[in-house]
C-alpha positions as CSV (number, residue, x, y, z in Angstrom):
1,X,0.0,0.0,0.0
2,X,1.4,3.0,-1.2
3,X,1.1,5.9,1.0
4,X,1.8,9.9,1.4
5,X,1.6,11.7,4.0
6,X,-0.4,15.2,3.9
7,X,1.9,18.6,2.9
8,X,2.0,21.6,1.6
9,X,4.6,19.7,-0.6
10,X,2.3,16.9,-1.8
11,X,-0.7,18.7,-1.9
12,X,-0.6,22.3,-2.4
13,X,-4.5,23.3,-3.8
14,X,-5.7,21.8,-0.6
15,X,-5.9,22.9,3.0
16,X,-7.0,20.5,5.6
17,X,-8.7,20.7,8.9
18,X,-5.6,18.8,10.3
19,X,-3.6,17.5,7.7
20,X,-1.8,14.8,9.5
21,X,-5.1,13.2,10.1
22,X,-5.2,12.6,6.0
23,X,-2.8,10.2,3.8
24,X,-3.1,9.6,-0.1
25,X,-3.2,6.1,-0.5
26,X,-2.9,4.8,-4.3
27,X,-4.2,8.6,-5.6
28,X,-7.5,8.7,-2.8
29,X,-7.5,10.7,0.1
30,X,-7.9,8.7,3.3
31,X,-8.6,9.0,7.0
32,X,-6.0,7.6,9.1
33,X,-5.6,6.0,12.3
34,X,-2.9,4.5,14.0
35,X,-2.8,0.5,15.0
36,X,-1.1,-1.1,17.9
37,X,1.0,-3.6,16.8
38,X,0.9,-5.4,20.3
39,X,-2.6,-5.2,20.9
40,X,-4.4,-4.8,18.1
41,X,-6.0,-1.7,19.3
42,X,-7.0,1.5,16.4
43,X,-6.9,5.1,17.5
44,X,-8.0,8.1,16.1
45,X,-6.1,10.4,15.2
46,X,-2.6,8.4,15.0
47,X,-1.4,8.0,18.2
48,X,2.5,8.0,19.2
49,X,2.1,4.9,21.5
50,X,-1.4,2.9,22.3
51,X,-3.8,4.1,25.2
52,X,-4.7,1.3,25.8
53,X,-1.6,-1.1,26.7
54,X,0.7,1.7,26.1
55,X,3.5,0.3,23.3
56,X,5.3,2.4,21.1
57,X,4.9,0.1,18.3
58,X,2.0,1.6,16.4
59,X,1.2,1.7,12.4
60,X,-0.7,4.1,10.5
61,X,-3.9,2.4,9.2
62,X,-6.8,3.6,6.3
63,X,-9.5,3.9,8.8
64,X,-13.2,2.5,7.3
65,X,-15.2,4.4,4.8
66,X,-18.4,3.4,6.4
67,X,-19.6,3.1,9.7
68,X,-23.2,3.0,11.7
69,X,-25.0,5.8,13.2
70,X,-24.7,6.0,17.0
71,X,-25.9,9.0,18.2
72,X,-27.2,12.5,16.1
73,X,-28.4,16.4,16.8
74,X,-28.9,19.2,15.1
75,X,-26.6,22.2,15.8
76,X,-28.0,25.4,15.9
77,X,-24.9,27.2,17.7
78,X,-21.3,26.4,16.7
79,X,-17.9,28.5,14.9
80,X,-18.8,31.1,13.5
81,X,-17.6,30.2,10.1
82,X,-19.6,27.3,9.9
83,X,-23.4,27.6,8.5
84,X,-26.1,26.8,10.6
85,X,-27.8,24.8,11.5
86,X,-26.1,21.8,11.3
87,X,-26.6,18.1,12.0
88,X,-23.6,16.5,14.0
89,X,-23.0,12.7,15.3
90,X,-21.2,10.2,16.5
91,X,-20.3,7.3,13.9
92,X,-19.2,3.8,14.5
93,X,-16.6,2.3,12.8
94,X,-15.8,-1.3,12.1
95,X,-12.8,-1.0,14.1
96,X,-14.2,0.1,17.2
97,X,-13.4,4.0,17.3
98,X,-16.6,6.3,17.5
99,X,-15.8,9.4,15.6
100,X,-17.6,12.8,16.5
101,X,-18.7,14.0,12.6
102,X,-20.5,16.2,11.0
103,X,-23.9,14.8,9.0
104,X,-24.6,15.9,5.3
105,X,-26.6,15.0,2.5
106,X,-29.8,14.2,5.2
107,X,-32.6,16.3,4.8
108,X,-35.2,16.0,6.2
109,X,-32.6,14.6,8.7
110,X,-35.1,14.7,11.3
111,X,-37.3,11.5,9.2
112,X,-34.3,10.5,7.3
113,X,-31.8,9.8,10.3
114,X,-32.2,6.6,12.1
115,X,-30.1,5.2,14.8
116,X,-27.8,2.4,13.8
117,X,-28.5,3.0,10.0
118,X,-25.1,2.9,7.6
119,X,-23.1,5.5,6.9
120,X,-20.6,6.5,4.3
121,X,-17.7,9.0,5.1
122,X,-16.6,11.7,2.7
123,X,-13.5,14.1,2.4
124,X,-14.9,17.0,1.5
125,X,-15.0,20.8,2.5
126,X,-16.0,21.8,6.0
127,X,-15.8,25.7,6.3
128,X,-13.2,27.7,5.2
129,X,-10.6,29.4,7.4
130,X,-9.5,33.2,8.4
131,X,-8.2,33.8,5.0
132,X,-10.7,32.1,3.1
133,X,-9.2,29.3,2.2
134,X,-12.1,26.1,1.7
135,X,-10.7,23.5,4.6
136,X,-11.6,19.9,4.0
137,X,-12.1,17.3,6.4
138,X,-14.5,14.6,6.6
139,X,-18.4,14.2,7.2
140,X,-20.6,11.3,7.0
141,X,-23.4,10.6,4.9
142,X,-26.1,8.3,5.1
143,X,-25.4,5.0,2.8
144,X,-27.2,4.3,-0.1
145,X,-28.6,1.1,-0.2
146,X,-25.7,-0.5,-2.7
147,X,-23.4,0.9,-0.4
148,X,-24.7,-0.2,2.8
149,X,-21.9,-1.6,5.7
């Protein structure tokens, strides 16, 4: 598996939210974790040694596209460069992290949203910054049903 971390090198048109939380992996943006290699344990973001048993030995994983709906609310405060409102939630993933995300491409969210239905992430734009540069990060969509976990 071929893989690059995020620069300003490497990637220059894009600015990301945090952009050692990204890696191109054969030419696709991807969401990384990190992988104890003692205990099997994946952390987001990459971790310098495992929380949970506390070895140094950790490797920097894709994390899962998809995950299930855990939790969801709509946001009607937030930054103040992000447009409101806003549905946020927590996602599962396959490998046992629960990532905080915000929810697009759900209206009406409030009949569309179910708990524990499949969801799909996407690296895509999130707000833009102070200078006005478009920061992208990733959200989570509802699966369609081919693409269901």
């Amino acid at each position: 598996m071929q893989q690059k971390q995020m620069s300003d090198q490497t990637d220059q048109q894009r600015h990301y939210l945090e952009s050692n939380w990204f890696a191109v992996i054969e030419d696709e943006v991807r969401l990384m974790g990190s992988k104890c290699q003692h205990c099997g344990k994946v952390s987001f973001p990459v971790k310098p040694f495992c929380p949970s048993c506390y070895e140094e030995t950790q490797e920097n994983v894709p994390l899962s596209r998809t995950g299930t709906l855990h939790t969801f609310a709509l946001s009607v405060m937030g930054p103040k460069d992000m447009e409101k409102p806003y549905v946020i939630g927590f996602i599962d993933l396959p490998e046992g992290i629960k990532l905080y995300s915000v929810i697009t491409e759900c209206e009406p969210w409030d009949k569309r949203l179910k708990i524990g239905m499949p969801m799909r992430m996407l690296i895509a734009p999130i707000k833009k910054d102070g200078s006005g540069n478009t920061l992208i990060g990733y959200k989570f969509a509802p699966c369609e049903e081919e693409e269901a976990v």
